[in-house]
C-alpha positions in Angstrom: 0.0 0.0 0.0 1.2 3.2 -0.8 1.7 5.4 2.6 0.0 8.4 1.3 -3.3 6.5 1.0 -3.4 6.7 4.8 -4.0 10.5 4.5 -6.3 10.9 1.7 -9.9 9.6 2.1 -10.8 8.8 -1.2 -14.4 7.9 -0.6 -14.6 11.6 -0.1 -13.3 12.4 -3.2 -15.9 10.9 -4.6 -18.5 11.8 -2.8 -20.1 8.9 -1.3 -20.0 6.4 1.9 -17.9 3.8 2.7 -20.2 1.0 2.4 -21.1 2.2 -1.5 -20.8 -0.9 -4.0 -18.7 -1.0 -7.1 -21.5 0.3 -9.0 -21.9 3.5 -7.1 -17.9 4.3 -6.6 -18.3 3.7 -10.7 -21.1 6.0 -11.3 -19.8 8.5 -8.9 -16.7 8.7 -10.7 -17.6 8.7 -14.5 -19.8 11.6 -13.5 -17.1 14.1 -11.9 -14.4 12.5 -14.1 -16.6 14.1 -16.9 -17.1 17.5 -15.1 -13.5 17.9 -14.4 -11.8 16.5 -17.6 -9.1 19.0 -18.4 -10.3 18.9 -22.3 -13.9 20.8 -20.5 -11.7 23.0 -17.9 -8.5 24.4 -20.0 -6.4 26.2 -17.7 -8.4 25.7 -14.1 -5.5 24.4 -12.3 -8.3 23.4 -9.5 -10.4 21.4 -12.0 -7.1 19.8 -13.0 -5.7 18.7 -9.7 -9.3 17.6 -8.5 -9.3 15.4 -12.0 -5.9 13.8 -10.7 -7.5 13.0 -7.4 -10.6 11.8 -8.3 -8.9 9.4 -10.8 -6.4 7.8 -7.9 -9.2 8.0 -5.4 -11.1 6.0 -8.5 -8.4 3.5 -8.9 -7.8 2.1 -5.4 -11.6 2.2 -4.6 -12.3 -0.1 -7.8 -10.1 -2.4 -7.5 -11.4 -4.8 -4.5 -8.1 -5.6 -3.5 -6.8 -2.1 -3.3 -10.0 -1.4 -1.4 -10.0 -4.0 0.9 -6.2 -3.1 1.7 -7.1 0.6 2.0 -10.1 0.1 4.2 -8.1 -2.5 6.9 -5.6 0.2 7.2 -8.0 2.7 7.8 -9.8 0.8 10.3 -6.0 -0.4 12.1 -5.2 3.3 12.7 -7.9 5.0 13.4 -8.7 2.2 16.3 -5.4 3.2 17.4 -3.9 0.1 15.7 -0.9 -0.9 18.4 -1.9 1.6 21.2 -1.2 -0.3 24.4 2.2 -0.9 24.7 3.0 -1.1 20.9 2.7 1.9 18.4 0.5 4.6 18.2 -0.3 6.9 15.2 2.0 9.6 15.0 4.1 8.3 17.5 7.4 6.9 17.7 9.3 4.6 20.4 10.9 6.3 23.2 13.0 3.7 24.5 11.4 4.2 28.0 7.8 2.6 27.0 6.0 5.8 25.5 6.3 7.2 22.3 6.8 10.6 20.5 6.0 12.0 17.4 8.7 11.5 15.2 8.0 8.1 13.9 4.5 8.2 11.2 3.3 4.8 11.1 2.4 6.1 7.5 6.0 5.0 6.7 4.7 1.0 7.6 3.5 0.7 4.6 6.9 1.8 2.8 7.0 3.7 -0.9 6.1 0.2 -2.4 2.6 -0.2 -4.8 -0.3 -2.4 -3.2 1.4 -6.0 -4.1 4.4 -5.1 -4.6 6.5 -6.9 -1.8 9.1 -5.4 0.6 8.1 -1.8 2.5 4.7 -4.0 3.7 3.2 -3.5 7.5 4.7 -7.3 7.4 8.1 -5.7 6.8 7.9 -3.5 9.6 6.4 -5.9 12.2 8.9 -8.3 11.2 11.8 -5.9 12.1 10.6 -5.0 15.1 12.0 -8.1 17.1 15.0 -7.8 14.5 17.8 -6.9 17.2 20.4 -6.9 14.2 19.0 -3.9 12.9 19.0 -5.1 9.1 18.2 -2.7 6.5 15.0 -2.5 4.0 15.5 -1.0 0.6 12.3 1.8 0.0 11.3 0.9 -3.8 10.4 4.0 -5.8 6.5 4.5 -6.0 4.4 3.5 -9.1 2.3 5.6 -10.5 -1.5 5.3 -10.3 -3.4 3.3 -12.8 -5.9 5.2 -15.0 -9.4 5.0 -16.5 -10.9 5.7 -19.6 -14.0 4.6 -22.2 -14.2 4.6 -25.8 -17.2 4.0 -28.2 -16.5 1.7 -30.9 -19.0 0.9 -33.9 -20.4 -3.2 -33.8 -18.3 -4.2 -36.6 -15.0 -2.3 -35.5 -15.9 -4.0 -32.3 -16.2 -7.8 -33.9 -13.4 -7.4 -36.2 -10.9 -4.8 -34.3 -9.7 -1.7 -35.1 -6.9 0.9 -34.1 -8.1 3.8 -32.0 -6.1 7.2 -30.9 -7.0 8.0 -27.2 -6.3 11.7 -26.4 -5.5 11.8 -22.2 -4.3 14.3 -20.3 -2.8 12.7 -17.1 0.6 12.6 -15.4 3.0 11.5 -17.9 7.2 10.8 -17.4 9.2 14.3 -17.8 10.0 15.1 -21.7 12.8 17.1 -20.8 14.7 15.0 -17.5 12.9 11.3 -19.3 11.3 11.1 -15.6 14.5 10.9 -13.7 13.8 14.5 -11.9 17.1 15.4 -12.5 18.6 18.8 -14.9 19.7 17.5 -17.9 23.3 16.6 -18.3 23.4 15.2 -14.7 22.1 12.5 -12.9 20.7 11.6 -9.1 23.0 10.3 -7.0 23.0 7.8 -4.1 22.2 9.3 -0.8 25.0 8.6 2.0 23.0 8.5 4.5 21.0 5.5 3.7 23.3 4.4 1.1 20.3 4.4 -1.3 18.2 1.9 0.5 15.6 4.9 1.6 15.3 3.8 5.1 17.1 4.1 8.4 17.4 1.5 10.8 17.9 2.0 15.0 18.1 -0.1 17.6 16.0 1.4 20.8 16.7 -1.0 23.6 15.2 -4.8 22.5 13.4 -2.9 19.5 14.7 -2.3 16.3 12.5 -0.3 13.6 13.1 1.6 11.0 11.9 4.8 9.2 12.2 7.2 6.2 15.7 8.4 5.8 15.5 12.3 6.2 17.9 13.4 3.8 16.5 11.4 0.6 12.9 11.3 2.1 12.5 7.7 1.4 13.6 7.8 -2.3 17.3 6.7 -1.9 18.7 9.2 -3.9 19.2 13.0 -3.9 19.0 15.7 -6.7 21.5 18.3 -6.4 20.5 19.9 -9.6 16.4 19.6 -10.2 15.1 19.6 -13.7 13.2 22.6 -14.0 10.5 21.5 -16.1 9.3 19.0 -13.4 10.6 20.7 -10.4 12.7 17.1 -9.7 9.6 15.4 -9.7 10.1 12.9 -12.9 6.5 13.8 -13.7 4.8 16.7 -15.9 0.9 16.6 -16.2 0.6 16.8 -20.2 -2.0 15.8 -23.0 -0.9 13.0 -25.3 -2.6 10.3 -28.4 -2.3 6.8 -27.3 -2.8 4.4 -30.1 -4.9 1.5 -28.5 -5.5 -2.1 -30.7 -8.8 -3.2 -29.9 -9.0 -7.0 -30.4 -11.7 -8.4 -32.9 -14.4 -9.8 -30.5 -15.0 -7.4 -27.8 -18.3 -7.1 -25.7 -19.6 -3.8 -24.4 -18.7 -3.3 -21.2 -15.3 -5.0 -21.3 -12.0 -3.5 -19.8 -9.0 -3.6 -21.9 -5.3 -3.7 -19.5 -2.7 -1.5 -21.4 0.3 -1.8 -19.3 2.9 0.4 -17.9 0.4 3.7 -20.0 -1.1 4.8 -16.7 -0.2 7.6 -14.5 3.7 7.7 -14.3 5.7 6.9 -11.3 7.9 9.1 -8.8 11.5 9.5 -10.4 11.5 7.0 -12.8 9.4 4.7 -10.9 7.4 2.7 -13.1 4.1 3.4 -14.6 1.1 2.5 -13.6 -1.8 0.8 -16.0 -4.2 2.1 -18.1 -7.9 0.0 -18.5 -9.6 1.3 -21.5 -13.5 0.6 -21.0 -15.2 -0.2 -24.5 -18.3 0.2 -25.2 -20.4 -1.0 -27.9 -22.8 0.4 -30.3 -26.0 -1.2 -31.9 -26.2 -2.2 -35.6 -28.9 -1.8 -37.8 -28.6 -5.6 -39.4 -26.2 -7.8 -37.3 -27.0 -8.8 -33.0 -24.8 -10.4 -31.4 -24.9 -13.9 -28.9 -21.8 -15.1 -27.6 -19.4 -15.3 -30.3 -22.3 -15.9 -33.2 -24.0 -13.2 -35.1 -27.4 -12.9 -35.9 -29.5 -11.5 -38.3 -33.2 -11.9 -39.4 -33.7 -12.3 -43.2 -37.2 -10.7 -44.6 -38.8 -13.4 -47.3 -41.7 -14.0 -48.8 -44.5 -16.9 -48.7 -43.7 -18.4 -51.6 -39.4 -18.5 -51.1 -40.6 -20.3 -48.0 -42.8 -22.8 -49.9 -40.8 -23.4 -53.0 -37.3 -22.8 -51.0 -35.1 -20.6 -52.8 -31.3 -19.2 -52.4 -30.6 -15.6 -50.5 -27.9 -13.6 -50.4 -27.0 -12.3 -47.2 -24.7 -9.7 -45.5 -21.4 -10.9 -43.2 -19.0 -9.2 -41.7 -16.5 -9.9 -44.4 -18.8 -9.3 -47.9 -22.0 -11.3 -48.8 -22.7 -15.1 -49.1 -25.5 -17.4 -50.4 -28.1 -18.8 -47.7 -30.1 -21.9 -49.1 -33.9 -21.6 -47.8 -35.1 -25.0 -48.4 -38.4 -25.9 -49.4 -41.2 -25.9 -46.6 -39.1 -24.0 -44.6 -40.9 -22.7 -42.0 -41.5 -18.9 -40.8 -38.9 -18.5 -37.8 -36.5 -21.3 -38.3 -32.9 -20.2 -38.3 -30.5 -21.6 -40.5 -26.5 -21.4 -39.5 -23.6 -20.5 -41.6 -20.6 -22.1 -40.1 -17.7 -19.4 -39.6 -19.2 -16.6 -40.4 -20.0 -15.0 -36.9 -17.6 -13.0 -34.5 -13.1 -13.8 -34.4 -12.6 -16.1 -31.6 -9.3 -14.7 -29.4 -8.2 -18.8 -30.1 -8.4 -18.5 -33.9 -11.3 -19.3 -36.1 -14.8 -17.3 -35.7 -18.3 -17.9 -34.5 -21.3 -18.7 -36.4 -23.6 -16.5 -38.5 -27.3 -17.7 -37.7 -30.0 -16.0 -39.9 -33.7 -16.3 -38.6 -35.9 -16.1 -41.9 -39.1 -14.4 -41.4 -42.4 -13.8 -43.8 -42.5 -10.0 -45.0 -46.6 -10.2 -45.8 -47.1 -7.6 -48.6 -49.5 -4.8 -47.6 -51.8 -4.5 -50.5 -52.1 -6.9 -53.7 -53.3 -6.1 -57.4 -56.6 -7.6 -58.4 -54.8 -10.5 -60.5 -52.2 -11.3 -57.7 -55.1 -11.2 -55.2 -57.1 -13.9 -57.8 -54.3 -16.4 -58.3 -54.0 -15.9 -54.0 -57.5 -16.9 -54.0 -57.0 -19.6 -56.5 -53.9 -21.3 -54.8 -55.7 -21.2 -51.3 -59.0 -23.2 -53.0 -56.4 -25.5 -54.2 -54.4 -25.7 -51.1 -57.8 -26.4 -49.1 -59.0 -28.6 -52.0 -55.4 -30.6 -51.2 -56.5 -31.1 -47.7 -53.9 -29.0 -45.9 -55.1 -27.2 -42.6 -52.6 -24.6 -41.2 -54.7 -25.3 -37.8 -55.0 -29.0 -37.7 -54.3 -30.2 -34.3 -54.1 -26.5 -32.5 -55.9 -26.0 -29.7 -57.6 -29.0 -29.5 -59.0 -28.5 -33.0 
């Protein structure tokens, strides 16, 4: 977990309780997301950084193990976590059983992304019976993952396409390449810590550690910042993103681009980006599973006499064969003709055939009507024989 989470309350941010369901952190977020895009607010520096919070508060708070994380945390230190006889929040060990204010218990949780190993609360609780002291090394932070949606037609959808994404989020330097430093020189190693980020003391049978206060965690200092990103590694700028949507994606799906997220502290890697798709109607083609479908307008008599159709696909036309006595409904399938399968191959195409009745006949297509249904009747066929106990 990253330690800053422990001073943000993100469901704030949002706007809504802590016992909202992934629906509701979801709604809640595509609606301010969409009031405080930077494209709608050009130059509102408040708009902007509200945008950057809203989107981290949004990408702990849907993840439900980021969530779950962020909420035990919360719970641990606001109870007062280790209180009696252990630590307290804010405080730090005295060596004669109390504790002052120079330790955060913030720094438990280490500069390390949720899942990302060492600089854990199991780290720290580990150490404290360490009498040897040993050293941790602080890993750089990684940068929040990022949300966004696109709206793709049904057939770019079912056969794929290439799509630019215009973002404007927290992106590596241009001018330092996200290492924070002017160009021409390069961090170096603080002496202190000796780059691990973290100091370890002994205080009696304890041993703990904490931040390193010359590096602040990061293991390294800048003597000469780049000026563009104040020796931050990180300038908030608009870029195109060219994103492959695979053939066969569903509306609602979440696509993982990784490492194009928010970008991390000095260098630190990136976080992800999850590219929501959604999916327009089409006038002709539905969809089920990996099949298509389509209903097919004919007439009586193609349905009688059977007859051959051509049809639309997603790759040009093709003959359907209707046969003879075919009836009204029934839906005939066309092997390999439906949606690309991630595996290889493709889905069905399934065409439903249904009777277009015509709405008005001429007086000599209404007699020979009139003469085929005599001779029908004369043949003995009954369209309700047997229906409803007829």
């Amino acid at each position: 977990m990253n330690r800053e989470w422990l001073e943000k309350d993100f469901y704030k941010e949002l706007g809504i309780s802590s016992s909202a369901s992934q629906d509701e952190i979801k709604k809640a977020y595509r609606k301010l997301a969409r009031d405080l895009h930077p494209d709608k607010n050009p130059g509102d520096t408040k708009a902007e950084e509200r945008f950057k919070a809203v989107s981290e508060a949004h990408a702990v708070l849907a993840d439900p193990e980021k969530r779950k994380e962020y909420d035990e945390a919360r719970r641990l230190f606001a109870s007062g976590g280790f209180g009696r006889g252990g630590y307290a929040p804010g405080g730090g060990y005295t060596g004669g059983g109390g504790f002052t204010n120079e330790f955060n218990l913030g720094d438990i949780f280490g500069g390390a992304a949720a899942g990302a190993g060492d600089g854990g609360l199991g780290d720290i609780l580990g150490g404290l019976f360490n009498r040897g002291g040993t050293r941790t090394t602080s890993r750089p932070r990684r940068g929040s993952d990022v949300e966004t949606e696109t709206t793709l037609g049904f057939r770019e959808a079912a056969q794929g396409v290439t799509v630019p994404l215009r973002m404007t989020s927290p992106s590596p330097c241009t001018t330092c390449h996200g290492s924070g430093a002017k160009p021409g020189t390069s961090p170096r190693v603080c002496p202190h810590c000796n780059g691990t980020g973290v100091i370890s003391r002994n205080q009696g049978a304890f041993g703990f550690s904490e931040p390193c206060d010359d590096c602040r965690g990061t293991g390294s200092i800048i003597d000469d910042p780049c000026v563009d990103c104040r020796g931050t590694g990180i300038q908030n700028r608009t870029r195109t993103i060219t994103v492959r949507i695979p053939p066969g994606v569903r509306d609602g799906q979440r696509i993982r681009l990784a490492g194009q997220g928010e970008a991390g502290l000095r260098g630190a890697p990136s976080g992800d980006l999850y590219v929501t798709v959604h999916v327009s109607q089409d006038k002709v083609f539905g969809r089920n599973g990996d099949d298509l479908t389509l209903v097919l307008p004919v007439s009586y008599s193609e349905l009688v006499l059977g007859t051959t159709v051509s049809v639309p696909t997603l790759e040009g036309r093709v003959g359907v064969k209707v046969p003879p006595g075919t009836a009204d409904g029934r839906t005939l399938r066309v092997r390999g003709r439906g949606v690309p399968k991630r595996g290889g191959g493709a889905g069905d195409l399934l065409v439903t055939v249904k009777v277009a009745v015509p709405p008005k006949l001429d007086d000599e297509a209404a007699e020979a009507l009139r003469r085929y249904a005599e001779a029908e009747k004369a043949g003995g066929f009954d369209p309700r024989a047997g229906w409803a106990g007829a």
